[in-house]
C-alpha positions in Angstrom: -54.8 36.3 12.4 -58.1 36.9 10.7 -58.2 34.0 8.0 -62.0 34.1 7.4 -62.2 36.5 4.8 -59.2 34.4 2.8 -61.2 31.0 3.0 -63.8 32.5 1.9 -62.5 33.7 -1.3 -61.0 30.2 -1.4 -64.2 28.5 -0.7 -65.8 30.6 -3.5 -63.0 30.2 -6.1 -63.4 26.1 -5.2 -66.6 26.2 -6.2 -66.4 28.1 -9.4 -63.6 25.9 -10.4 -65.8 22.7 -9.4 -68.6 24.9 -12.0 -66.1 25.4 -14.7 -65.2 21.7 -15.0 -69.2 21.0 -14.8 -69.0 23.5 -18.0 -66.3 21.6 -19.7 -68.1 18.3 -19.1 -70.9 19.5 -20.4 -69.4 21.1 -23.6 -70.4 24.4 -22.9 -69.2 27.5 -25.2 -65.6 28.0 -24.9 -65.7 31.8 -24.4 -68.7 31.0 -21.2 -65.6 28.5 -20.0 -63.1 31.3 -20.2 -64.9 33.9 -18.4 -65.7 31.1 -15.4 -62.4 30.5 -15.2 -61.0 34.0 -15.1 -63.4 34.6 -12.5 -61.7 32.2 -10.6 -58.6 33.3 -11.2 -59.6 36.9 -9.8 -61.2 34.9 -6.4 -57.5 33.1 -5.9 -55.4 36.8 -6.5 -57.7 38.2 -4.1 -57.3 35.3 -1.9 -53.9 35.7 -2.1 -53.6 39.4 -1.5 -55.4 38.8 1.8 -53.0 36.3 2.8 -49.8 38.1 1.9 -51.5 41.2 3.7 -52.1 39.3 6.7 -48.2 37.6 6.3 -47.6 41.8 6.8 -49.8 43.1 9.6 -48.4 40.0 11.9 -45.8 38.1 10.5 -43.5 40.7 9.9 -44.5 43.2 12.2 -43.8 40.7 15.1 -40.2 40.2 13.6 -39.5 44.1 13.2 -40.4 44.5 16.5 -38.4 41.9 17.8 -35.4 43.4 16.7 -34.0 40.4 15.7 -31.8 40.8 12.9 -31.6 37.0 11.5 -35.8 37.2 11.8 -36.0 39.9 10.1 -33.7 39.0 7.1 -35.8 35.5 6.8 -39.2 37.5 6.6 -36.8 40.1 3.8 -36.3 36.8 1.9 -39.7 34.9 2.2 -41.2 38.5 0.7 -38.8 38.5 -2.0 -39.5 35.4 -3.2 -43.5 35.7 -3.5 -42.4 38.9 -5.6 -39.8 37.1 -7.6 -42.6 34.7 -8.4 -45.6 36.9 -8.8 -43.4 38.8 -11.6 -43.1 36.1 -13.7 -46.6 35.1 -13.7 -47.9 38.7 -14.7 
């Protein structure tokens, strides 16, 4: 799996985040704060995106094609969980 594209989202939103607190430190304008930190929070969903794609392309693929039933349900549930979670956070 491809993870370079993923880490360096992460990389990116690590560094905005280390920014942002450099913002709070220094009492920057609130709304300045905001923005930085939404930005980050974009970097992290897109991050995550990646990853989940990724969890798709190989992950699962390799259990549908492996015909295994009990792999196949455990990749089901793993999928609806990150769902579950990511609508209640929306």
């Amino acid at each position: 799996m491809d993870r370079s594209k993923s880490l360096q989202l992460l990389k990116n939103a690590k560094g905005q985040v280390e920014a942002v607190i450099k913002m709070v430190e220094n009492d920057r304008y609130c709304i300045d704060i905001s923005k930085q930190i939404l930005a980050s929070i974009s970097l992290l969903k897109k991050a995550n995106v990646e990853i989940l794609n990724s969890h798709l392309e190989h992950c699962v693929k390799q259990a549908a094609l492996s015909k295994d039933p009990e792999e196949i349900n455990i990749k089901i549930k793993e999928l609806e969980e990150v769902l579950e979670y990511l609508s209640k956070i929306v």
